[in-house]
N, C-alpha and C positions, 0 to 999 in steps of 0.2 A: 660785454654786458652793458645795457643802456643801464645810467641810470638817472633817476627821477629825483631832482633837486626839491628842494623845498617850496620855494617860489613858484615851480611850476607847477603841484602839488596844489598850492591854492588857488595859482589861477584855474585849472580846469576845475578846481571846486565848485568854483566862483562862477563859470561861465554852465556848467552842468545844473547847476541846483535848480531854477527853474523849471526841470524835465521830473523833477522827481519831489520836491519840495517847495512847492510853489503854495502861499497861502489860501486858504478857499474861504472868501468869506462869509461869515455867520448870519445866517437871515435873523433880521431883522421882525421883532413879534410887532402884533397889529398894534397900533396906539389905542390903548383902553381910556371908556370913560363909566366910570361908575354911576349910577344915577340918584345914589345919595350925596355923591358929591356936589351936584345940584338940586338938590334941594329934597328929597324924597322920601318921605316918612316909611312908607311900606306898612300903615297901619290898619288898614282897611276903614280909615274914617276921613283922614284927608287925602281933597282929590292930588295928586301925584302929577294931573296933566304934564303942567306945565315943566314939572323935572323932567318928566321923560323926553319933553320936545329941547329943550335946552341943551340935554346932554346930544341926543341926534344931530342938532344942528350941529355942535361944536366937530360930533363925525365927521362930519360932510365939510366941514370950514377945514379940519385938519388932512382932509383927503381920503378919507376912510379910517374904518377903524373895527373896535368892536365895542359895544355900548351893554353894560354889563347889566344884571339886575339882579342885586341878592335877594336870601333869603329874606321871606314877609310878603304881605299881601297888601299889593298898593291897589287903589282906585284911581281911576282913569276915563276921559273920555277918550274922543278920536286924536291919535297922532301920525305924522308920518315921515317914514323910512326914504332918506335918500343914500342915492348910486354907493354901491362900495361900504357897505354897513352890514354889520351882523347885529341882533338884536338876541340878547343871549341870556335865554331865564333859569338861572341855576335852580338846582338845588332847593326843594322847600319854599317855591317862588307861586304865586298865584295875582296873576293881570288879572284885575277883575272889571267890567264894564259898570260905566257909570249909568242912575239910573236918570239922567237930565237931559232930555234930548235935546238942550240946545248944545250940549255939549259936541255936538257931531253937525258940524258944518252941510248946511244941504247944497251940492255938488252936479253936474251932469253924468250922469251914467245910463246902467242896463239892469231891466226890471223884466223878468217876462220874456225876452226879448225882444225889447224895444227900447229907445234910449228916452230917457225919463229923469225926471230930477228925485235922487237918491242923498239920503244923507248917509256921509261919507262913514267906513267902517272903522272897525276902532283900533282895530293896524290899518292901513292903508299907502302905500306906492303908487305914484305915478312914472312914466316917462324913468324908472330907474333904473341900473343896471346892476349885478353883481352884487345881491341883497342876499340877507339868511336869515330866517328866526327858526333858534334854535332853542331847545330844551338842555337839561329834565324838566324843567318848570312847567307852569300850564295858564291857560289861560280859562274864565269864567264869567260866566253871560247868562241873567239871574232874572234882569229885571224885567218889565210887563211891556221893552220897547218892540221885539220883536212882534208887533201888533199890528206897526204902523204901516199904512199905506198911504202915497200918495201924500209927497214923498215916502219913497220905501225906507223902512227900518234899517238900521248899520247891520251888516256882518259881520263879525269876527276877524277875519282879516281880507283884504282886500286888494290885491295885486293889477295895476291898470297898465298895460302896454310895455312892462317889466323887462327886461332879457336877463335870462340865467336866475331868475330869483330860485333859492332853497328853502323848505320847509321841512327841520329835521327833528328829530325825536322828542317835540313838547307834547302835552295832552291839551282837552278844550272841552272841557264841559259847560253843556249848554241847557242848562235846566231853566227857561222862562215858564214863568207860570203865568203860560198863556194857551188856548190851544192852537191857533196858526202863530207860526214862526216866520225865523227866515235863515236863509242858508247861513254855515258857517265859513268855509271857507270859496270864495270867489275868484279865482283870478281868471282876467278876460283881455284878451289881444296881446297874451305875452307868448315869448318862445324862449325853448330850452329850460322849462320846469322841472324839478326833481322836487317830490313831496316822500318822503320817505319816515318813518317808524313813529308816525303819527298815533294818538290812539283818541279819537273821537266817540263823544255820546253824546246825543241829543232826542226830545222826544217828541215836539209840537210839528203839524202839519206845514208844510214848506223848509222843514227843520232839515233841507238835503245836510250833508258830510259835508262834501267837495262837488262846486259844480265847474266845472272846467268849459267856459264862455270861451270859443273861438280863439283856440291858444293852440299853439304847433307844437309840436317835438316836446313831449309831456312823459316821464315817468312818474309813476305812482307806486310806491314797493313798501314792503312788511309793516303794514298798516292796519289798524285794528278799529271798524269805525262798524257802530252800531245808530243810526239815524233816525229822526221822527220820519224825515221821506225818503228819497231817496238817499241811499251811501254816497255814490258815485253818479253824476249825473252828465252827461254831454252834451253841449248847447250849442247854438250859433247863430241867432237869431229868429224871428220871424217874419215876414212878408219882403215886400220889396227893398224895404228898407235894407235888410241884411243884406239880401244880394245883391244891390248896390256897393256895399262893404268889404262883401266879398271876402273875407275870412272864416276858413272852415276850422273846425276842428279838427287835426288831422295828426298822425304820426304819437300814437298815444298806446303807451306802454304801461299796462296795470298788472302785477304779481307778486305773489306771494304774499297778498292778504286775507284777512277776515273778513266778509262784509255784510251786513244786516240792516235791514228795516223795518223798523215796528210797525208799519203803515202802508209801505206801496214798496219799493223793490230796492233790491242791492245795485243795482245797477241800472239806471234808466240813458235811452236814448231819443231825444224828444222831451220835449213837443217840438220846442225852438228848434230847427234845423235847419232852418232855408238858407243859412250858409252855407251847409254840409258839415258831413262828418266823413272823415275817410280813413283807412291803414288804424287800424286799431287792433291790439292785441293784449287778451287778457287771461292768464296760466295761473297755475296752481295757485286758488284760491280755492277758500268755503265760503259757500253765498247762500244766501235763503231772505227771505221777503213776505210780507203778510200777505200781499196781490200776486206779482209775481218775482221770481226771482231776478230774472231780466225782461226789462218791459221795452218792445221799440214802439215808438209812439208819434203820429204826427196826424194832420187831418188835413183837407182841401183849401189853398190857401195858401201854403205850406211853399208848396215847391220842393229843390232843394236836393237830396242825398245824402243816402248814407253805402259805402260800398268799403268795401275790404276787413270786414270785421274776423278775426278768429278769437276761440276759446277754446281752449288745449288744458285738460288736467284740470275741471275741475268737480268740485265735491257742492253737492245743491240740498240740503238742507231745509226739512219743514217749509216749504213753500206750495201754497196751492198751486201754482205754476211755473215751471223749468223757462222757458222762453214764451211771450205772449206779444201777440203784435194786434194793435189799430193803429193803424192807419191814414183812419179814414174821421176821425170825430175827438180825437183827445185835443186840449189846447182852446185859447182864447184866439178868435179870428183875427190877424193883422188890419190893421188903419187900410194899409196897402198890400191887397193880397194877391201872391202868385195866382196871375189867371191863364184862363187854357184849357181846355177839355182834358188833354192827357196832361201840362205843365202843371197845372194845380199841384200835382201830387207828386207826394215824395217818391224817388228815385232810389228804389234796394237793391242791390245788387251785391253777390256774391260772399254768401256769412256759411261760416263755418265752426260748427262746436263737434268737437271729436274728444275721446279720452273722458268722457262725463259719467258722472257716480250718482244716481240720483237714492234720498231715502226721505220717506215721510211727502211724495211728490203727489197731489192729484193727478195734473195733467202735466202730460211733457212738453207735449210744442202743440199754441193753439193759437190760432189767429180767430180774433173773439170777435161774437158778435156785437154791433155798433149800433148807436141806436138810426145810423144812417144803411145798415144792412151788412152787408160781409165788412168785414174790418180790414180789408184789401180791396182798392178798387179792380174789377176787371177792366179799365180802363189802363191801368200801370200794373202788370202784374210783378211781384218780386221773380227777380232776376237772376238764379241761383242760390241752392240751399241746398248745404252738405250736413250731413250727420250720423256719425261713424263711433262704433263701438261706446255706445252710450248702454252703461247696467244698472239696474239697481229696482226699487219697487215703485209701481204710479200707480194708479187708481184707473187712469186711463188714458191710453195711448196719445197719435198724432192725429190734430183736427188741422190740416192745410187747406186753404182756401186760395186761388188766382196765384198760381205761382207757375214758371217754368222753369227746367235745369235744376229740378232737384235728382238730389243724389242722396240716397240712404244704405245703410249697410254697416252690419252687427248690432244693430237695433235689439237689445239679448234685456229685455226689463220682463218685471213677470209683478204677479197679482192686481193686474186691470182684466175689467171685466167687459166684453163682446169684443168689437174688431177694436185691433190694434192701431189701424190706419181709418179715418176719415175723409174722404178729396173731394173737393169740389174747384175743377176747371184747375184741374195739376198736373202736368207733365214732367217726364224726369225718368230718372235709372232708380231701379228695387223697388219700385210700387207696390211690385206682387209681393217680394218675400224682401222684405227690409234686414232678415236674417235670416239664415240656416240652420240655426243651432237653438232658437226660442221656441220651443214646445209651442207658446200659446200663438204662435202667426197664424193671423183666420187667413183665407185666402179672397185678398183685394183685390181691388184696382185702382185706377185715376179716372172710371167712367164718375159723371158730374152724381153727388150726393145731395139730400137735403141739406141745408145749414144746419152745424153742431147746436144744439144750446147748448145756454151759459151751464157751466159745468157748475153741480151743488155746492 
């Protein structure tokens, strides 16, 4: 019988324990900096500026961190967020915008698009990396600056050439009592965004939600944003200038929001696009808009593209129109504009909305007319259009103008009155019968029509 001495007992203790008892060690929490600790009243009567920069900096000097902000409601002008910082508004917390415009530094940026001297927002990143403003807290933007142009007015927050920046669960209300605005939240030339459980209100005209300027690999998720303009807006420049730049918007993942505009659309794409916009997809949301619910939009000049869009799953809501496109006339003409008989104009190719609910809809897909004639040139016709299993009630059907490669089918909507289909100069699959199973399909074609009017 072997047997096992004492000594040896421990050594293989001793020599095993690392296989099975090996320490793991304890991460290590961010280095916090409170921003009363430098100096910050949170009273809503002194400015706070300078706490909030103080404590940032000290982030950034200590290598990151996260930079706290309790309960109370401090005033502030523009600060800003560097690499490796979280900016974290508890709890009962309200950032509110100072009403001093020399308070916001006037800076080089993008107006329109076009680069213009912009004074700076009242968050604001440059060149940073691995940033987050986070809630419950909110921020508030009150005063009568949202007016200014030339230099343009601060936004709310403002993200420049960022990588991985997060925006996660704060609110933002945006009540100037002005009637033109200006967006709230901006970020332009960053990649790898996540804006998630946002809930924005705003009500003055330019008053977009989120305009997402020329930024890659973009999600947008359970997000509750009702807008003076647009909710959501897509940009990338205009004229030559852009394309030179050469940054699309592209790789943009929007779902499971709410989305509203008291004014023009839940969702716009345009004017600015002579970058392009590409791979875009937007699921199970509710949207609705006082113009329309999604507007594409560009005019001559423009150049540019927009190709790869889908909309899957959603619910369309009180809007006098489901999808509306020009074309050919929205937008302020570039300095430097794409030229070219056919280059001028934007470049559409292959959108697809399927699984759509529509109620309280005038019209469902209409390509409007311009005050330069069809809101499509025949000179660039759109390049592809799918639309599949779309239900619910419109007033009146599809008016398609200068398109090839459409495809339609289960087209099943009811109480529009005479034809369903509209065409002028459209080719494509189910012209005749865009469904089998809707009572009201007149029996069409794609031979050339008069142009629609403007629907009442």
């Amino acid at each position: 019988m072997k047997v096992i001495t004492l000594a040896s007992f421990f050594l293989t203790t001793l020599l095993c324990a690392p296989l099975w008892a090996a320490d793991t060690p304890a991460t290590k929490a961010p280095a916090s900096f409170n921003v009363k600790t430098y100096g910050a009243a949170g009273d809503n009567k002194t400015k706070d500026t300078a706490a909030f920069q103080k404590a940032l900096d000290a982030c950034s000097a200590a290598g990151g961190g996260e930079v706290v902000v309790p309960a109370g409601n401090y005033l502030i002008g523009s600060i800003e967020l560097h690499s490796n910082t979280t900016l974290r508004l508890e709890k009962d917390v309200f950032v509110i915008e100072s009403g001093d415009v020399n308070d916001y530094p006037i800076i080089a940026g993008r107006f329109e698009g076009a680069n213009a001297d912009v004074h700076r927002g009242l968050i604001y990143a440059n060149n940073a990396s691995n940033i987050t403003i986070a809630g419950p807290g909110g921020f508030s933007a009150a005063s009568a600056l949202g007016s200014l142009r030339n230099p343009r007015a601060p936004v709310v927050i403002e993200l420049v050439n960022c990588t991985n920046p997060t925006l996660d669960g704060f609110s933002l209300q945006y009540d100037r009592p002005v009637s033109r605005d200006i967006w709230c939240i901006h970020p332009m030339y960053c990649t790898n965004l996540v804006v998630k459980g946002l809930y924005i209100r705003s009500q003055g005209t330019n008053g977009d939600g989120i305009d997402v300027d020329s930024c890659s690999k973009v999600t947008i998720e359970n997000c509750d944003i009702s807008a003076g303009d647009d909710a959501i807006s897509l940009k990338s420049g205009r004229g030559l200038e852009a394309v030179r730049i050469g940054k699309p918007t592209e790789d943009v993942t929007i779902k499971d929001s709410i989305l509203n505009s008291v004014n023009f659309a839940a969702i716009g794409l345009g004017t600015e696009i002579s970058g392009g916009i590409r791979n875009v997809s937007v699921s199970n949301c509710t949207i609705s808009g006082v113009q329309n619910a999604i507007f594409i939009k560009s005019r001559d000049g423009r150049g540019g593209y927009i190709e790869n869009l889908t909309f899957d799953n959603i619910t369309v809501e009180k809007s006098p129109t489901f999808v509306g496109f020009d074309l050919v006339s929205k937008g302020i003409q570039a300095s430097e504009p794409v030229t070219g008989d056919v280059e001028k104009w934007t470049k559409v190719s292959n959108l697809t909305f399927k699984n759509i609910k529509v109620t309280n809809v005038r019209t469902l897909v209409e390509v409007q007319p311009s005050r330069a004639g069809d809101g499509i040139s025949p000179d660039r016709p759109l390049d592809g259009l799918t639309l599949s299993n779309i239900t619910g009630t419109v007033q009146r059907g599809l008016v398609l103008t200068n398109m090839v490669n459409v495809n339609l089918s289960d087209i099943n909507v009811t109480g529009f009155e005479g034809d369903l289909l509209t065409l002028k100069n459209v080719t494509g699959k189910g012209l005749d019968k865009p469904s089998s199973s809707t009572a009201n399909l007149p029996a069409t074609s794609a031979t050339p029509a008069p142009a629609a009017a403007t629907a009442p």
